[in-house]
C-alpha positions in Angstrom: -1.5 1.8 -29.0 0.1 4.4 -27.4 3.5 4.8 -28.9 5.0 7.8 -27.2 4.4 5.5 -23.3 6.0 2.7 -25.1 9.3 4.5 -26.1 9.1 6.3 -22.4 12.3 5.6 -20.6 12.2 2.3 -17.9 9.7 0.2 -19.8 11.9 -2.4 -20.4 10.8 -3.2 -24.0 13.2 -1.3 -26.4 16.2 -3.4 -25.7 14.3 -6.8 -26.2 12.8 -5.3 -29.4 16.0 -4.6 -30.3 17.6 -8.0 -29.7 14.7 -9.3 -31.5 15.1 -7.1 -34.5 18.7 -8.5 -34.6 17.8 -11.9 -34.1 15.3 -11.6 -37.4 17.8 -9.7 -39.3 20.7 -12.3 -39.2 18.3 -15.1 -39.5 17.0 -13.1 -43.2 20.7 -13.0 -44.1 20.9 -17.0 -43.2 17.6 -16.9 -45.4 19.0 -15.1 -48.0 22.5 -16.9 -48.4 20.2 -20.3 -48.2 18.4 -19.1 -51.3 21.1 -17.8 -53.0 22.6 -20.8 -52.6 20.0 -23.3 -53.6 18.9 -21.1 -56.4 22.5 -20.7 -57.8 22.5 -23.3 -60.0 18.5 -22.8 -61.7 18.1 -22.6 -65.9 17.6 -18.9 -66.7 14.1 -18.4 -68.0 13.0 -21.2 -66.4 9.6 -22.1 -64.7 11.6 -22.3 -61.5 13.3 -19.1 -62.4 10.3 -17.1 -62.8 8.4 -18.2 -59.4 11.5 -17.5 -57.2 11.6 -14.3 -59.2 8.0 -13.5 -58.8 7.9 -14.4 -54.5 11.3 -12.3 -54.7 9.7 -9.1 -56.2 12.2 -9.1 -59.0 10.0 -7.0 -61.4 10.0 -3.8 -58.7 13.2 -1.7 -59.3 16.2 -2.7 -56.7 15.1 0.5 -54.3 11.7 0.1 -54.2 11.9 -3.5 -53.2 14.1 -3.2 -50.5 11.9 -0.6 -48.6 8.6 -2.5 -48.9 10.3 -5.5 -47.9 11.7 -4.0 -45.1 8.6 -1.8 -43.9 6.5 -5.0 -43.8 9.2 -6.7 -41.8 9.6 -3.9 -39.3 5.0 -3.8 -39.0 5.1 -7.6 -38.6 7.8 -7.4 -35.9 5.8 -5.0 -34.0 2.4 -6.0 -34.9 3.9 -9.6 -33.3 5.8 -8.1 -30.1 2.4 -6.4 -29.1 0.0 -9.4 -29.7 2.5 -11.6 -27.5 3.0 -9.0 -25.0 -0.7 -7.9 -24.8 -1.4 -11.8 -24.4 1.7 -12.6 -21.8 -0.2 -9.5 -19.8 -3.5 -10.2 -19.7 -4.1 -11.1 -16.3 -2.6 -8.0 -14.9 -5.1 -5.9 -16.5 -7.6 -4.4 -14.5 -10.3 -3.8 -17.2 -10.0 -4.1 -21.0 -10.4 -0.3 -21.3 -7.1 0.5 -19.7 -4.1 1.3 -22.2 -1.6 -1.9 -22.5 1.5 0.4 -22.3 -0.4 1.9 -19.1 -0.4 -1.5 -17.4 2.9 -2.5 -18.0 4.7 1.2 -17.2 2.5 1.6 -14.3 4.1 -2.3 -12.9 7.3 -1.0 -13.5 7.1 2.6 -11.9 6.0 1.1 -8.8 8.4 -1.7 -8.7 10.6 0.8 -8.5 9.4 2.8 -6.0 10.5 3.4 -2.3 10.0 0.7 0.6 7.9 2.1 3.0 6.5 0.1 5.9 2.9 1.9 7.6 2.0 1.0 11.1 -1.5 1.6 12.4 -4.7 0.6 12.1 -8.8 1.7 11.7 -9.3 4.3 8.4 -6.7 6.1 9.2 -3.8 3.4 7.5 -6.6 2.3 5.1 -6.6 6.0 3.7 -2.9 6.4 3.5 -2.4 3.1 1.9 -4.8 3.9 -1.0 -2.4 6.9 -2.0 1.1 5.5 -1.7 0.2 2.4 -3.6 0.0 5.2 -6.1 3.5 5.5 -5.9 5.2 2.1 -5.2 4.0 -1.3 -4.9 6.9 -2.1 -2.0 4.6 -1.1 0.6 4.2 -3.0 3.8 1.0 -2.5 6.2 1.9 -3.7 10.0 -1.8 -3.6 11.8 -3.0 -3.5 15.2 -4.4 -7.0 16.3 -6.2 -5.2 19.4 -10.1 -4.8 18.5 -12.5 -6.5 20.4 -15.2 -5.2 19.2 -17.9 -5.9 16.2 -17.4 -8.7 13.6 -13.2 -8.9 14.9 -14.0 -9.3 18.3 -17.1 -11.7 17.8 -14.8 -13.9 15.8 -11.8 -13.0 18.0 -14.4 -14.7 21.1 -15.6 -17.6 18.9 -12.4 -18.9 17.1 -9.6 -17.1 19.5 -8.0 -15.8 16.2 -6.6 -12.2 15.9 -9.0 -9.3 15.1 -9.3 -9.2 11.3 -11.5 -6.2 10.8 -8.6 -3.8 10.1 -6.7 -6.0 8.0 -9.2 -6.6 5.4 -10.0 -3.4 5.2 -5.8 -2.5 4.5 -6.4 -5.6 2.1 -8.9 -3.9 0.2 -7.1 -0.6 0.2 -4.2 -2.3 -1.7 -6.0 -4.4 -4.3 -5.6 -3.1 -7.4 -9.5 -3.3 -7.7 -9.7 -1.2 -5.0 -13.5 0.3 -4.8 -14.6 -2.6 -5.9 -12.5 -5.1 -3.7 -14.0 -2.7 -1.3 -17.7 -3.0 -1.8 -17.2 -6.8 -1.7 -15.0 -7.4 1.2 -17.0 -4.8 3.4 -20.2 -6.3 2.7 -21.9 -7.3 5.9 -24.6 -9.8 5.8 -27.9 -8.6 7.0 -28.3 -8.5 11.0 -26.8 -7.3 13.9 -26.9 -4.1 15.7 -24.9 -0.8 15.5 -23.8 1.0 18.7 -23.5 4.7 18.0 -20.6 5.9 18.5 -19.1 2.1 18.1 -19.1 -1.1 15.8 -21.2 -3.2 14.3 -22.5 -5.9 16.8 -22.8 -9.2 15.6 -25.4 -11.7 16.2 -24.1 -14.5 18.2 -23.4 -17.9 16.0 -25.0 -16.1 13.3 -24.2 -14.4 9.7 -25.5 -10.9 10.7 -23.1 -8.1 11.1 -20.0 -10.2 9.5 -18.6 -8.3 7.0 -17.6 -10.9 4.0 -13.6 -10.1 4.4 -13.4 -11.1 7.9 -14.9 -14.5 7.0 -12.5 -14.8 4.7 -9.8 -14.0 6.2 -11.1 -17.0 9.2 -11.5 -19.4 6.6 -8.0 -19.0 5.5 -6.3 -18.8 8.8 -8.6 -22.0 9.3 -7.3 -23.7 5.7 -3.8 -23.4 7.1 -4.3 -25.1 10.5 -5.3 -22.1 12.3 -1.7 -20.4 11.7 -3.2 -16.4 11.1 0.2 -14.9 9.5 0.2 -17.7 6.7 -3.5 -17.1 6.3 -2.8 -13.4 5.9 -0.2 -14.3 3.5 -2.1 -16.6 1.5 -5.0 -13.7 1.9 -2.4 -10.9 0.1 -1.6 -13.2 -2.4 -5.3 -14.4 -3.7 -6.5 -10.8 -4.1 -3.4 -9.9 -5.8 -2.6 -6.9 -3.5 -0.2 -3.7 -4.1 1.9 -4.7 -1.3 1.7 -6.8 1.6 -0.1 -6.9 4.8 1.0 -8.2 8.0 -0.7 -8.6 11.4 1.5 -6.9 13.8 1.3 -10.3 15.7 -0.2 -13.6 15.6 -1.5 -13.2 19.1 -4.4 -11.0 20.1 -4.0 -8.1 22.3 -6.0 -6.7 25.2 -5.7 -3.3 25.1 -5.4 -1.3 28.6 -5.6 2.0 29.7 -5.6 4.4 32.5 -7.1 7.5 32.7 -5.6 10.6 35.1 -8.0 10.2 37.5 -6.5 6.8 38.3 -9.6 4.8 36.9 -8.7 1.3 34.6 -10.2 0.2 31.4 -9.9 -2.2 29.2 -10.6 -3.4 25.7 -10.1 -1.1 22.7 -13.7 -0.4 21.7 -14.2 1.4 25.4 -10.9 2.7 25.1 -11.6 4.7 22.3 -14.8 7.0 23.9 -12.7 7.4 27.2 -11.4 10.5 27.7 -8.3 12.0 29.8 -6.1 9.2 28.9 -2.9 8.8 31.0 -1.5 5.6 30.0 -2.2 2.2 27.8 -0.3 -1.1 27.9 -1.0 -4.3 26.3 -1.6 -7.5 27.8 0.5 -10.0 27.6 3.1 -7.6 27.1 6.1 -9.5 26.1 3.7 -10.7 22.8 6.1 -12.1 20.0 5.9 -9.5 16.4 5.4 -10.9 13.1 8.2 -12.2 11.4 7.4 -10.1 8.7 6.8 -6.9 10.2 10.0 -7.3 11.5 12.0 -7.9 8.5 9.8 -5.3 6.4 11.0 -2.6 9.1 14.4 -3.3 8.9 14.2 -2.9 5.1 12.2 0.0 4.7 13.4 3.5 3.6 10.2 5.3 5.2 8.7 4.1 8.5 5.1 5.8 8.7 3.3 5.7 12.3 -0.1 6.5 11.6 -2.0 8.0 11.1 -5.1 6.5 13.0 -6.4 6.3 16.2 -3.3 7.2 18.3 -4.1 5.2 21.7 -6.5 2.2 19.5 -4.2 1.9 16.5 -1.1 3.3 16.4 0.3 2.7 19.9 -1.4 -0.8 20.2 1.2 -2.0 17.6 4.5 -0.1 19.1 3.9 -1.1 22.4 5.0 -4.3 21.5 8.4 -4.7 22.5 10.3 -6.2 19.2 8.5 -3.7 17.0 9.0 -0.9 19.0 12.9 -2.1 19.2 12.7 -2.3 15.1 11.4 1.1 14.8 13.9 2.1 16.8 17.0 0.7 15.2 15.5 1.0 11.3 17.9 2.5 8.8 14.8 4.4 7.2 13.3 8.0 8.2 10.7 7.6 10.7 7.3 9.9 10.3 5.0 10.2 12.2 1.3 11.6 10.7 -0.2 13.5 13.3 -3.9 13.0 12.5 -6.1 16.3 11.2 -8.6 16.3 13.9 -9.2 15.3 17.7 -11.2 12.0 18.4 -13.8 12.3 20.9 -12.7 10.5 24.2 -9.3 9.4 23.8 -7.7 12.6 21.9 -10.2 15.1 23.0 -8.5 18.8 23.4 -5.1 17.3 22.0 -3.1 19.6 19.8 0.2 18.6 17.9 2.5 18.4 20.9 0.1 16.3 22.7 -0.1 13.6 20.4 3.8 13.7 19.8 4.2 14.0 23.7 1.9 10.9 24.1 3.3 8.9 21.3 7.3 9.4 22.6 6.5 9.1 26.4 5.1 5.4 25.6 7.8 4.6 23.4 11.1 6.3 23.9 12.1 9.7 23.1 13.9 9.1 19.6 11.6 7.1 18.1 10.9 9.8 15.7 12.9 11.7 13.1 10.1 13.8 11.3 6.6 14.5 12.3 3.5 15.5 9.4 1.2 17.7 9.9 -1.9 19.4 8.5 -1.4 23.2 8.0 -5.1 23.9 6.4 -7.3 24.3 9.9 -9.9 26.0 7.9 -10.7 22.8 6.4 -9.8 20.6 8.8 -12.7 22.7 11.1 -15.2 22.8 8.3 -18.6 23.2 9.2 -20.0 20.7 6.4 -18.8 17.4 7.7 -20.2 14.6 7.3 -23.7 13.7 9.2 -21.8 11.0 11.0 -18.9 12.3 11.6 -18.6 13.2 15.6 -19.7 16.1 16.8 -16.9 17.0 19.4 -13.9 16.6 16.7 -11.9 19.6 16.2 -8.9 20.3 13.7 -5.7 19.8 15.4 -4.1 22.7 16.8 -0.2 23.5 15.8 1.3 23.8 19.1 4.6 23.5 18.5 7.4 22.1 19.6 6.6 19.5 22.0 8.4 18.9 25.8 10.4 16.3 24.2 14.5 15.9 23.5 15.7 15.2 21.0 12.8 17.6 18.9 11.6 16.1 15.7 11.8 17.9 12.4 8.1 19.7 12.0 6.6 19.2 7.6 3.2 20.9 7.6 1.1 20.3 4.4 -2.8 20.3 3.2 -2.9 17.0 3.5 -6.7 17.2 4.7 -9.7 15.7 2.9 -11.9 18.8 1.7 -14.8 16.8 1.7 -14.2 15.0 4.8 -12.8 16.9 7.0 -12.1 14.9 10.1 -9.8 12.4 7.5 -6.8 12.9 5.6 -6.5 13.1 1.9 -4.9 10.0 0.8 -3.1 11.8 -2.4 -2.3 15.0 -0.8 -0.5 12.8 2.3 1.1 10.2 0.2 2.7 13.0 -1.7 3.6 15.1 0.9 5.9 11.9 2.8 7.3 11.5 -0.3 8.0 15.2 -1.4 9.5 15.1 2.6 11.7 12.0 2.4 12.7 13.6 -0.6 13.8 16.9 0.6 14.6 15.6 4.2 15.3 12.1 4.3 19.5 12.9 3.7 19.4 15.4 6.9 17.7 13.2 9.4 20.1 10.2 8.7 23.1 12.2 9.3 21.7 13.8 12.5 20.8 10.6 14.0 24.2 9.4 12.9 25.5 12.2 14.7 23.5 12.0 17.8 24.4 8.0 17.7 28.3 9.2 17.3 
């Protein structure tokens, strides 16, 4: 046992083992005035006299009894408080290997922690969510229900639910038991085909190519009467998750987009390999939010946009009109995570303004009060990424600032993943939005206020 993380300030144990101390030392006095009481009256020399004499340590001098009495109460006490605690706590331990006094300080750090609200979808949110549950556990995830394609938009076709491929995957980046929860909720059954450059395509009426969480996550939007936010909900819940994660709506949404030479496409998965992207929409466009995105915005104390695909995942869920309207009016400081490298088709040749243009000219200029970026290129352009990562990626140039009004505050950090380059680090970006609403969370509120004013 780890004494020094049980005395560390915020645990919340001193005080009741305090109270309980107190509690066992009045009821020893009781004890003791009881005794004295019923003993009073006994014949000296007695046999009566000599076992109440003998269980009262009467032959060790007067000093020497009081401390042993009083060390054994004080290791019984505490030897007691840690059995019942350790028992009370059991299920919230991950493995048996892991420190009591860890479990329970880490539950209370991140209770404590900041609520932050992170809109997106694909790896991008996946990554940042697995390094600010780090840091709080009052974390809500508002994802894109626009895929069509793979194992989402097979079961998207079949059952005409949302697409659930990115919201198992935020799932699994919140459990607790996170590589793990990973390995098991990604796990597709054998079959189907993989496009390069795309998803996994399923076979049709078949197991092939579903991974197991999307199956899940049918049979529980099935389980309560095909209504998919309670099924989400019930989802978070069962697997225990750091957090919560919401669809951004219960409806699915058909993704469109037109490029600049005046040509239409539609459907996320082509989306994504098209390049010179002029505009997207969504379809139907007045699409009703989640009830809980919405109230998880207007709570939050960091709004995060991103980072992610910014036509696929992060727009999909702003261009619907009540979140966008929540972002909009939220209390919290807004950030925007520019990502660390281009996408092939829809970002292709972007640098920082363009994505910041992109983002505000489909939403409204405001929208933002900070934007993140990554400030180590030599990483980000590292020549040993992996073998799939795409060719045509390129680290995100720092053009800067954007043709925008009112501009944003600019935060550069290494917040890229040395070892995958083309992704973000999800402890380097997690504590870099934290080390920023830190430092500039108190200035953006007052210049909005003032802008408001």
């Amino acid at each position: 046992m780890r004494l020094r993380r049980w005395l560390q300030p915020g645990m919340g144990v001193k005080r009741w083992l305090l109270v309980m101390f107190a509690g066992l030392l009045v009821l020893a006095i009781g004890g003791a005035q009881f005794l004295r009481q019923v003993t009073q009256n006994l014949e000296p020399g007695g046999a009566a006299q000599a076992v109440v004499d003998f269980v009262t340590l009467q032959f060790l001098p007067f000093a020497v009894r009081g401390l042993l009495i009083g060390a054994l109460g004080i290791v019984l006490v505490l030897i007691g408080a840690w059995r019942l605690a350790r028992n009370l706590t059991q299920p919230l331990r991950v493995d048996e290997e892991t420190p009591l006094a860890d479990v329970i300080y880490q539950k209370r750090f991140l209770a404590r922690g900041p609520r932050i609200v992170a809109i997106g979808g694909g790896t991008g949110l996946s990554a940042l969510l697995r390094g600010l549950k780090e840091h709080s556990s009052n974390i809500t995830a508002i994802v894109t229900v626009a895929d069509d394609g793979g194992s989402s938009g097979a079961l998207r076709e079949e059952l005409g639910i949302p697409p659930v491929g990115d919201i198992r995957n935020c799932i699994a980046a919140l459990a607790d038991a996170e590589p793990l929860m990973s390995e098991l909720l990604g796990y597709r059954f054998p079959g189907g085909t993989r496009i390069e450059g795309g998803p996994v395509e399923t076979e049709p009426g078949g197991l092939g190519g579903h991974p197991v969480g999307n199956l899940l996550l049918a049979a529980m939007t099935a389980l309560e009467g095909g209504d998919f936010e309670e099924g989400v909900r019930r989802m978070n819940r069962v697997l225990a998750v750091r957090g919560m994660v919401v669809p951004a709506s219960a409806t699915p949404i058909n993704l469109v987009a037109r490029t600049r030479d005046g040509v239409t496409v539609t459907g996320q998965s082509t989306i994504m390999r098209t390049r010179a992207i002029d505009r997207v929409w969504i379809e139907p466009a007045d699409v009703r939010a989640s009830h809980d995105a919405l109230a998880a915005i207007a709570e939050a104390e960091i709004v995060v946009l991103g980072p992610g695909s910014l036509f696929t995942s992060v727009l999909p869920v702003l261009l619907i009109p009540e979140i966008r309207r929540a972002v909009a009016d939220a209390d919290g400081m807004r950030v925007y995570v520019c990502n660390v490298a281009t996408q092939p088709g829809e970002t292709e040749g972007y640098d920082l303004a363009d994505h910041v243009e992109a983002l505000l000219a489909h939403t409204q200029p405001d929208l933002v009060d900070l934007v993140l970026a990554n400030d180590d290129l030599d990483a980000a352009d590292h020549g040993d990424a992996p073998a799939d990562a795409p060719k045509r990626a390129r680290a995100v140039e720092p053009r800067w600032p954007p043709d925008v009004e009112p501009v944003p505050h600019l935060v550069t950090d290494a917040v890229v993943d040395v070892d995958n380059p083309h992704h973000h680090d999800p402890e380097r970006l997690a504590a870099a939005i934290l080390r920023a609403w830190e430092r500039e969370g108190s200035t953006v509120r007052r210049e909005r206020t003032a802008r408001i004013a």
